[in-house]
C-alpha positions in Angstrom: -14.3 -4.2 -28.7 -16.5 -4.8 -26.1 -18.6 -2.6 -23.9 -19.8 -2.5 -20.5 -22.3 -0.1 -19.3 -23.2 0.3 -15.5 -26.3 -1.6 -16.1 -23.8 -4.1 -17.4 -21.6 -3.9 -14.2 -24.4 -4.2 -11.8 -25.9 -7.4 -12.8 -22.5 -9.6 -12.9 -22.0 -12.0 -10.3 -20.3 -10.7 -7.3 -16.8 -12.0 -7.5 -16.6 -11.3 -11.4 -17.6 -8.0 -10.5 -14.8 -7.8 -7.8 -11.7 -9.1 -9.8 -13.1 -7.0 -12.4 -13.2 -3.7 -11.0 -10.4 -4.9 -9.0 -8.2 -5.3 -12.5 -9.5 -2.2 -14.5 -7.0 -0.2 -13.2 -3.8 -1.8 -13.9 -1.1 -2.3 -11.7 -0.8 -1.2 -8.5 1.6 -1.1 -5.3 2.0 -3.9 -3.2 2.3 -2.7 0.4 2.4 -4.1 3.7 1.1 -1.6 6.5 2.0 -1.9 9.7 -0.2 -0.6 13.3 -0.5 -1.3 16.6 -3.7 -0.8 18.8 -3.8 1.4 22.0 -2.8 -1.5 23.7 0.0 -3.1 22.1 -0.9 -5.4 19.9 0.3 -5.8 16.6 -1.3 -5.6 13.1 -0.2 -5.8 9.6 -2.4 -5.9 6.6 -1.8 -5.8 2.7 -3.0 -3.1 0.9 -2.7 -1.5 -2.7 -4.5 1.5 -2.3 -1.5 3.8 -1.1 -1.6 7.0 -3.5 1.0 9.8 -3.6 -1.0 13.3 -2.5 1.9 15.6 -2.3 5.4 16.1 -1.8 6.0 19.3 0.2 4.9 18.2 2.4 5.4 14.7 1.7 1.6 13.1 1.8 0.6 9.7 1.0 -3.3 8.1 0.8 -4.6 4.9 1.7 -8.4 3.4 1.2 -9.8 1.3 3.8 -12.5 -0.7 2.9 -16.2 0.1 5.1 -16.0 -0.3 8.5 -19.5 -3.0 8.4 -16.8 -5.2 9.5 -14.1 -4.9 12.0 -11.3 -3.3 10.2 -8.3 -3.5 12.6 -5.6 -1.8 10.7 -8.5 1.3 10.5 -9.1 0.7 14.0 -5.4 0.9 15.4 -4.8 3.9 12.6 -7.9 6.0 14.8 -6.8 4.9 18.6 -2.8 6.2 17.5 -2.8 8.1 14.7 0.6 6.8 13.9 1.5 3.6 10.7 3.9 2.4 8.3 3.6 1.4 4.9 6.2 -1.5 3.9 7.3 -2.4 0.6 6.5 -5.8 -0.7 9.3 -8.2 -2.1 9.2 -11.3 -4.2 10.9 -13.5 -1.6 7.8 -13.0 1.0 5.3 -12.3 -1.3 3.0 -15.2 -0.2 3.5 -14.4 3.1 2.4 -10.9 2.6 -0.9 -12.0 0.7 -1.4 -14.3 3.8 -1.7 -11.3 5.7 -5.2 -10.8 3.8 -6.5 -13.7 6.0 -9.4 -12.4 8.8 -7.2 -13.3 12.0 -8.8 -12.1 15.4 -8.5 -8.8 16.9 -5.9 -9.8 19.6 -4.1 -12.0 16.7 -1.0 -10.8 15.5 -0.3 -11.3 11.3 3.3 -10.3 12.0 3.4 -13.4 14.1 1.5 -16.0 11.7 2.5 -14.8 8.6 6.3 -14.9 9.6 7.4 -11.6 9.5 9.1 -9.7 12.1 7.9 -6.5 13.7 10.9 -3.7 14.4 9.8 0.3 16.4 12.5 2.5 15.2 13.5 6.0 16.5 10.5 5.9 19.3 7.7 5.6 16.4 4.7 4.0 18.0 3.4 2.0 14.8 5.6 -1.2 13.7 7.7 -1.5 11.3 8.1 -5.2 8.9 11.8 -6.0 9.8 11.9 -8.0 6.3 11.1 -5.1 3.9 14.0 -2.9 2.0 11.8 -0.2 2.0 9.7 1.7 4.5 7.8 4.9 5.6 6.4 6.4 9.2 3.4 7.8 8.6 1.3 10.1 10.9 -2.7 10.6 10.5 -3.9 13.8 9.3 -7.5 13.5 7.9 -10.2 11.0 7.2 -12.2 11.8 4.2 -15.3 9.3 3.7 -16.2 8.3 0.2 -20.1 8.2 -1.0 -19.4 4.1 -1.2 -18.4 4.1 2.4 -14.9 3.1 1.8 -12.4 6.4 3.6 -9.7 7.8 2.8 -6.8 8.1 5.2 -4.2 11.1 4.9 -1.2 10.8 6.2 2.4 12.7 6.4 5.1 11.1 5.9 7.7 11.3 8.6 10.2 8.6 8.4 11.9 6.9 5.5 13.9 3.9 5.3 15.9 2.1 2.3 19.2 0.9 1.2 21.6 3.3 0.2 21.8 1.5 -3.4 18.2 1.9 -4.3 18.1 5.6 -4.0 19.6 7.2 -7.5 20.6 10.4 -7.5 17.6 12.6 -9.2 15.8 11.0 -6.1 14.1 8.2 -8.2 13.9 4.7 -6.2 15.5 1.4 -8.3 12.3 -0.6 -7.8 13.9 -4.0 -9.5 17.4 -4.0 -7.6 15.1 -3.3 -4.4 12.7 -6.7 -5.5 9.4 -4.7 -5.5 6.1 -6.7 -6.4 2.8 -4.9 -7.4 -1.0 -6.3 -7.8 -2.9 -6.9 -10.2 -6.9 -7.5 -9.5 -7.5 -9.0 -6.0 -4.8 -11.3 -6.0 -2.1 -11.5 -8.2 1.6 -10.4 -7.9 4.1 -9.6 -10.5 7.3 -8.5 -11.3 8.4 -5.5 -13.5 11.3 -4.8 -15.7 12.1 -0.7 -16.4 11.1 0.3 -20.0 11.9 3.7 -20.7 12.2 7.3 -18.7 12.2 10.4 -20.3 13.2 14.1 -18.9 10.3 16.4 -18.1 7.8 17.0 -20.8 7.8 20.5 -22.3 5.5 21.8 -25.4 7.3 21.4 -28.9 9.9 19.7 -27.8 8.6 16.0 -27.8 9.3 13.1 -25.6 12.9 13.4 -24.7 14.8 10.2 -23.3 16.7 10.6 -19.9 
């Protein structure tokens, strides 16, 4: 087995260190957020950083990057306080990784990346027309990390899916709804369900559902 100390970390080359770190922790969501700045103009930018903080009240995470660039979709987040987090699909999963691409302030990704942005029930942050699955999120708190990456709380105020995808215990069918999720920096996958089991209790073992 190999090991790898700090030390170790530290002295690779940048971009091995990225997709690295980047891949350490497995998979992780593919999601599509959506802003607009104080002034109209549309943003959307994929992210897999979106965490689950709480569910009464329902509170989601996301980690923006340092601001030692501009960082629109942080910017518009601050001048609103309002955003959505999309679901990514496999039939515009290119298109959302596109979205990655450093297009200018008053550029629009919804508009070169081909999606389509939709405001629903007066919400002031976009929504991506194309995705099954989306949330309306409002800003709560900004907690800065030692690295200078931040941490954005939000509350979850809106929710939209298909009917079909939502089960009855409340648990979302991920595969009929074409979810993708990310692995390192840049790849996408598909996943089939393995197992699910009823809530764990001492001495009685792993019990299927």
């Amino acid at each position: 087995m190999q090991h790898l100390t700090a030390t170790d970390i530290a002295s690779f080359e940048k971009i091995f260190r990225l997709n690295l770190i980047n891949s350490i922790t497995g998979y992780k969501p593919a999601n599509l957020i959506g802003t607009a700045s104080a002034t109209g103009t549309t943003n959307l930018a994929i992210f897999s950083s979106v965490i689950h903080l709480g569910s009464a009240p329902a509170v989601l995470g996301i980690v923006t990057r340092p601001a030692t660039v501009p960082r629109h979709t942080y910017e518009n987040i601050k001048a609103t306080g309002c955003y959505t987090i999309n679901h990514v699909h496999a039939e515009f999963v290119a298109a959302a990784h596109y979205t990655s691409a450093e297009f200018g302030r008053e550029e629009s990704e919804f508009e070169h990346c081909g999606f389509t942005p939709v405001y629903r029930d007066d919400f002031p942050a976009p929504y991506v027309a194309e995705s099954r699955i989306s949330m309306g999120l409002r800003l709560r708190e900004e907690l800065p990390i030692h690295n200078g990456t931040v941490l954005l709380v939000g509350t979850v105020e809106h929710i939209y899916l298909p009917t079909e995808v939502l089960r009855a215990d409340g648990t979302l069918d991920l595969q009929a709804a074409g979810d993708v999720c990310i692995s390192g920096l840049d790849g996408y996958h598909q996943v089939a369900p393995l197992a699910s089991f009823a809530y764990a209790r001492p001495g009685q073992g792993p019990q299927p559902q």
